[in-house]
C-alpha positions as CSV (number, residue, x, y, z in Angstrom):
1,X,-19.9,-5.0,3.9
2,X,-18.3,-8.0,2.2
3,X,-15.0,-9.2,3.2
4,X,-12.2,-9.5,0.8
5,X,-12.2,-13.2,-0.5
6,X,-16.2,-12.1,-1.4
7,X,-13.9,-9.3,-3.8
8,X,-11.4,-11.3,-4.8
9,X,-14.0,-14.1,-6.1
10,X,-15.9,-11.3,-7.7
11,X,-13.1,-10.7,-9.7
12,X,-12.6,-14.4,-10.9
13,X,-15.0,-14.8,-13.6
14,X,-16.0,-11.9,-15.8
15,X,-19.2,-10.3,-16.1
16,X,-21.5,-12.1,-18.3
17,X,-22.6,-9.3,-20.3
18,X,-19.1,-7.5,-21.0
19,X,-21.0,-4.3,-22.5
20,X,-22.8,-4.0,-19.0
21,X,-22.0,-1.2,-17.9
22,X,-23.2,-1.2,-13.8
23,X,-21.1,-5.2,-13.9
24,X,-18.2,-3.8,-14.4
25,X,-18.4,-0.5,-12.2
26,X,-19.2,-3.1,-9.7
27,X,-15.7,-5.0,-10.8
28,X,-14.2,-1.4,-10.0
29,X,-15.8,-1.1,-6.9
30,X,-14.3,-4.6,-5.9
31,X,-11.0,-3.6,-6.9
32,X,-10.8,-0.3,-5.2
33,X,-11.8,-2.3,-2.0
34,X,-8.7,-4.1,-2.3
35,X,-6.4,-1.5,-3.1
36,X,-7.6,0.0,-0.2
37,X,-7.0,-3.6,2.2
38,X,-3.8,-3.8,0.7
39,X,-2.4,-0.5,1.0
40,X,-4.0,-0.4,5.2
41,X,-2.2,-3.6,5.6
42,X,1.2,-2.0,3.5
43,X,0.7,0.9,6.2
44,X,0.7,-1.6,9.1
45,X,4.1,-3.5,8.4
46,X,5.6,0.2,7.2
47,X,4.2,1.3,11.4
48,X,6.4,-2.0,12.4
49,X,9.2,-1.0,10.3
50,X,8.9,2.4,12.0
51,X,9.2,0.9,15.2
52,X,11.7,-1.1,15.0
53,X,13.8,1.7,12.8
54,X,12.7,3.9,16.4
55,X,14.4,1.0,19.0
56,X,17.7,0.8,16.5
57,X,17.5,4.6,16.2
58,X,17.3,4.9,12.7
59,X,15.9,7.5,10.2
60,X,12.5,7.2,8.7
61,X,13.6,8.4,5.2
62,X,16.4,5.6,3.8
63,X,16.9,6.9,0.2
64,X,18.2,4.1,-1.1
65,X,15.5,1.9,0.2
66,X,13.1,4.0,-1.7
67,X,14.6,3.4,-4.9
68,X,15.1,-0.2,-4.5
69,X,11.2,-0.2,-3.9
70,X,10.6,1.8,-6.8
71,X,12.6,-0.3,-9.0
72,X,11.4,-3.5,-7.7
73,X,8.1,-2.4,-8.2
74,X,8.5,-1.4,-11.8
75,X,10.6,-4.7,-12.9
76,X,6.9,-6.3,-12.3
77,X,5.1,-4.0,-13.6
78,X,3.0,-5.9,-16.5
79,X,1.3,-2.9,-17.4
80,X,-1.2,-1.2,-18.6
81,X,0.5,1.3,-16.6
82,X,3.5,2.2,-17.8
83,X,6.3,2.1,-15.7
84,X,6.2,6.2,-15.3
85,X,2.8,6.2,-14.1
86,X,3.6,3.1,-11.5
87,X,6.5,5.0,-10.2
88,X,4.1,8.4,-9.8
89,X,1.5,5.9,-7.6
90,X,4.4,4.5,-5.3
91,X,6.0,7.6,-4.8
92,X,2.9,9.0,-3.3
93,X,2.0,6.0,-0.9
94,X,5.7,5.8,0.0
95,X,5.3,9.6,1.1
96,X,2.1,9.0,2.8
97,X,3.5,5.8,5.0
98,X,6.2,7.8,5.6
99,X,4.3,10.8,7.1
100,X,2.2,8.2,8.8
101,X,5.4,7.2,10.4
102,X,6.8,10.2,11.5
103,X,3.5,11.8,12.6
104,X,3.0,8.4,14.7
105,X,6.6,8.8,16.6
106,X,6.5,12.2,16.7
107,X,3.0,12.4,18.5
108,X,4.2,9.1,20.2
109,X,7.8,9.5,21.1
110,X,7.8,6.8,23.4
111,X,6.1,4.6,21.6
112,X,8.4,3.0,19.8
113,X,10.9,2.5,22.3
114,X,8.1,0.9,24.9
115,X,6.3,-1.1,22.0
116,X,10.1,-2.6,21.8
117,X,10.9,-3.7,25.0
């Protein structure tokens, strides 16, 4: 397995024949790899935001949080996407961190409040 820079440098240059087919599934390949990093290390700081939300007693679902996510995320979106399709893709990792989060502190309902002393 490569590690990540090994991806990222991948991506620096393009393939040098751009009708190659198998070059740039490989590119893909890359690029799903670190979609995937990113969104296990997105999950990770969501799991500390969990925990701390847990010690100050909060609630996992903060509306207003969400939006202000979706929006930021959309304001820099340059596309492709369009901004509809962006929003479609956040919702549904924002729902899965979030069911991570509960499933982790309802499984664990200690957790939190040990992990923060």
């Amino acid at each position: 397995m490569t590690n990540l820079r090994d991806q990222l440098d991948l991506l620096e240059t393009a393939p040098s024949d751009p009708d190659n087919l198998s070059a740039w599934r490989v590119r893909i390949d890359a690029v799903d790899r670190i979609i995937l990093h990113l969104l296990n290390h997105r999950s990770n700081c969501a799991n500390e935001i969990g925990r701390i939300k847990k010690t100050l007693d909060m609630p996992v679902y903060v509306p207003r949080r969400e939006e202000e996510v979706l929006r930021n995320v959309m304001e820099h979106n340059p596309g492709p996407l369009p901004d509809t399709a962006v929003r479609r893709l956040f919702e549904r990792i924002i729902d899965e961190t979030r069911s991570l989060e509960r499933h982790r502190y309802q499984d664990n309902p200690d957790e939190g409040a040990q992990e923060g002393t």
